[in-house]
C-alpha positions as CSV (number, residue, x, y, z in Angstrom):
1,X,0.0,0.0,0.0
2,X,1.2,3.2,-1.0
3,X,1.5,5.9,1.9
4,X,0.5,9.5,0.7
5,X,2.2,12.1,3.1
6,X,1.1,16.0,2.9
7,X,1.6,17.6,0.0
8,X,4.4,19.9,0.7
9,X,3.7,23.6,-1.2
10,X,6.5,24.9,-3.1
11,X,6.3,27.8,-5.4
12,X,6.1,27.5,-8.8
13,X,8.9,29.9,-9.2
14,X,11.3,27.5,-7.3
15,X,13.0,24.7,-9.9
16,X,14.7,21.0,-8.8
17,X,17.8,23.1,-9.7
18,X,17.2,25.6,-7.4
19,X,17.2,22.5,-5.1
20,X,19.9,20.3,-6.2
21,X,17.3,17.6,-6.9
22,X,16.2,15.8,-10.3
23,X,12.7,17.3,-11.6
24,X,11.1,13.9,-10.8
25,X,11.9,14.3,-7.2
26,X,10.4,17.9,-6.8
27,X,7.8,16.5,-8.8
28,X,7.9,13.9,-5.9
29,X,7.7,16.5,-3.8
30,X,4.9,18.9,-4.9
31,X,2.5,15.6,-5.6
32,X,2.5,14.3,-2.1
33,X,4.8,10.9,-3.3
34,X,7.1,11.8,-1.0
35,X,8.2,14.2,1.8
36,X,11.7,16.5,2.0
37,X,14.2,15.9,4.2
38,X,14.8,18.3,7.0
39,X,17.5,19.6,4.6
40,X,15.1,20.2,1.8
41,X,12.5,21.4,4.6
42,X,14.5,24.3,5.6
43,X,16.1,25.0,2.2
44,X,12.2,25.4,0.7
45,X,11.2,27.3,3.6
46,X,14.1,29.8,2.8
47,X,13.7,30.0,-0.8
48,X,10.2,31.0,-0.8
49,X,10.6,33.4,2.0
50,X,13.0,35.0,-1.1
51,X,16.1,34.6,2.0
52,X,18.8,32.8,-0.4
53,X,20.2,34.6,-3.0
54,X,19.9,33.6,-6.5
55,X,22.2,31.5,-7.9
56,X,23.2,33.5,-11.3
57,X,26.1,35.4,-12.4
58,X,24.9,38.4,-11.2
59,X,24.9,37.8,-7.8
60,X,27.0,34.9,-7.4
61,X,29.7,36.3,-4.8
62,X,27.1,38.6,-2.7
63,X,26.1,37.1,0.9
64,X,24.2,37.8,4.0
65,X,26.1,37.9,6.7
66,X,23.8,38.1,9.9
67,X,22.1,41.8,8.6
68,X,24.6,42.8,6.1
69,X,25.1,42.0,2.7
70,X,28.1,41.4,1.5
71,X,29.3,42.4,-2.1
72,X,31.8,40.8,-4.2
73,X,34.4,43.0,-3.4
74,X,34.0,42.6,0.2
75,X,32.0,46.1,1.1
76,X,28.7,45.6,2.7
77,X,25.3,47.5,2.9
78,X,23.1,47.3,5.4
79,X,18.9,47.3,5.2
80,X,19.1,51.2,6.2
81,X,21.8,51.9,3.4
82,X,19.5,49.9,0.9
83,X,16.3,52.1,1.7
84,X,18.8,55.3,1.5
85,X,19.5,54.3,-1.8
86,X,16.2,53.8,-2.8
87,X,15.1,57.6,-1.1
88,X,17.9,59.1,-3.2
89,X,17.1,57.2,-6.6
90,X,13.4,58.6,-6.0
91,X,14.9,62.3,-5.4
92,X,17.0,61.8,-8.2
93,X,13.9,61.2,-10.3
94,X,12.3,64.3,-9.1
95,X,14.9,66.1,-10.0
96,X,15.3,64.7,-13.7
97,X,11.3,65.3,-13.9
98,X,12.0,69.0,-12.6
99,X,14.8,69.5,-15.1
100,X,13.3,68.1,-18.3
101,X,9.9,70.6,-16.9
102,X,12.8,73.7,-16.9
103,X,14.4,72.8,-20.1
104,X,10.7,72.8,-21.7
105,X,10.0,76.4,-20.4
106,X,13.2,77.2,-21.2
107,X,13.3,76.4,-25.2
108,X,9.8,77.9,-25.1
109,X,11.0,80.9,-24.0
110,X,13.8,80.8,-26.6
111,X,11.4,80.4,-29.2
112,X,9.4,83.3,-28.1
113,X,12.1,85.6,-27.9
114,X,13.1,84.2,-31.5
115,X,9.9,85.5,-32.7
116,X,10.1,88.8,-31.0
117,X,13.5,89.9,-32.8
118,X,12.1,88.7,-35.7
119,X,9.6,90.8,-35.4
120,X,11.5,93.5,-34.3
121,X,14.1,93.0,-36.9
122,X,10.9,93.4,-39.4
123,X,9.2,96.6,-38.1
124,X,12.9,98.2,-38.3
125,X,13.9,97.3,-42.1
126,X,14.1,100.0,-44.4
127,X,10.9,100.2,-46.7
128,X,11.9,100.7,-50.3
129,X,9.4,102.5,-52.3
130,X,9.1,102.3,-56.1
């Protein structure tokens, strides 16, 4: 008789690779044929809690250590630094907005004084009169 255990939930986004398992085990896995180790357990509980880092080239290198993350080079950022970065990055888009707002006005007013000497230029040329 076959024993049917709980069907454990893992997130679609997470793949047997992710895992280090063949696709017929996390198939396994997610169909209630078998249960994960304690390993697997607290591996799947991390992953889709978003608390390992992914494994691609981009951030293969970077670590959590306790609260900080830790870069390839060996400088780390903390959770504060993070949501500094993010405040400045909006501020920095405010300012772009404001700027691209004053170069509008700005070629607007060029244009206007454009037409104003020309139409000063106009009113002042000699009239020849047959």
């Amino acid at each position: 008789m076959i024993e049917h255990y709980n069907i454990v939930t893992i997130p679609p986004h997470i793949s047997a690779a992710d895992l280090g398992v063949s696709a017929r085990t996390l198939a396994d896995w997610r169909n209630g044929r078998r249960q994960p180790g304690p390993g697997a357990r607290i591996l799947l509980a991390l992953l889709a809690d978003g608390r390992v880092m992914p494994d691609t080239a981009a951030w293969r290198g970077w670590c959590f250590i306790g609260q900080v993350l830790e870069t390839v080079s060996g400088d780390t950022v903390t959770a504060a630094e993070l949501d500094n970065v993010r405040l400045l990055r909006n501020l920095l888009d405010c300012a772009h907005r404001d700027n691209r707002r004053l170069l509008d006005k700005l070629r607007k007013a060029e244009d206007y004084t454009r037409q104003l000497e020309g139409a000063a230029s106009a009113a002042n040329a000699p009239r020849w009169r047959a």
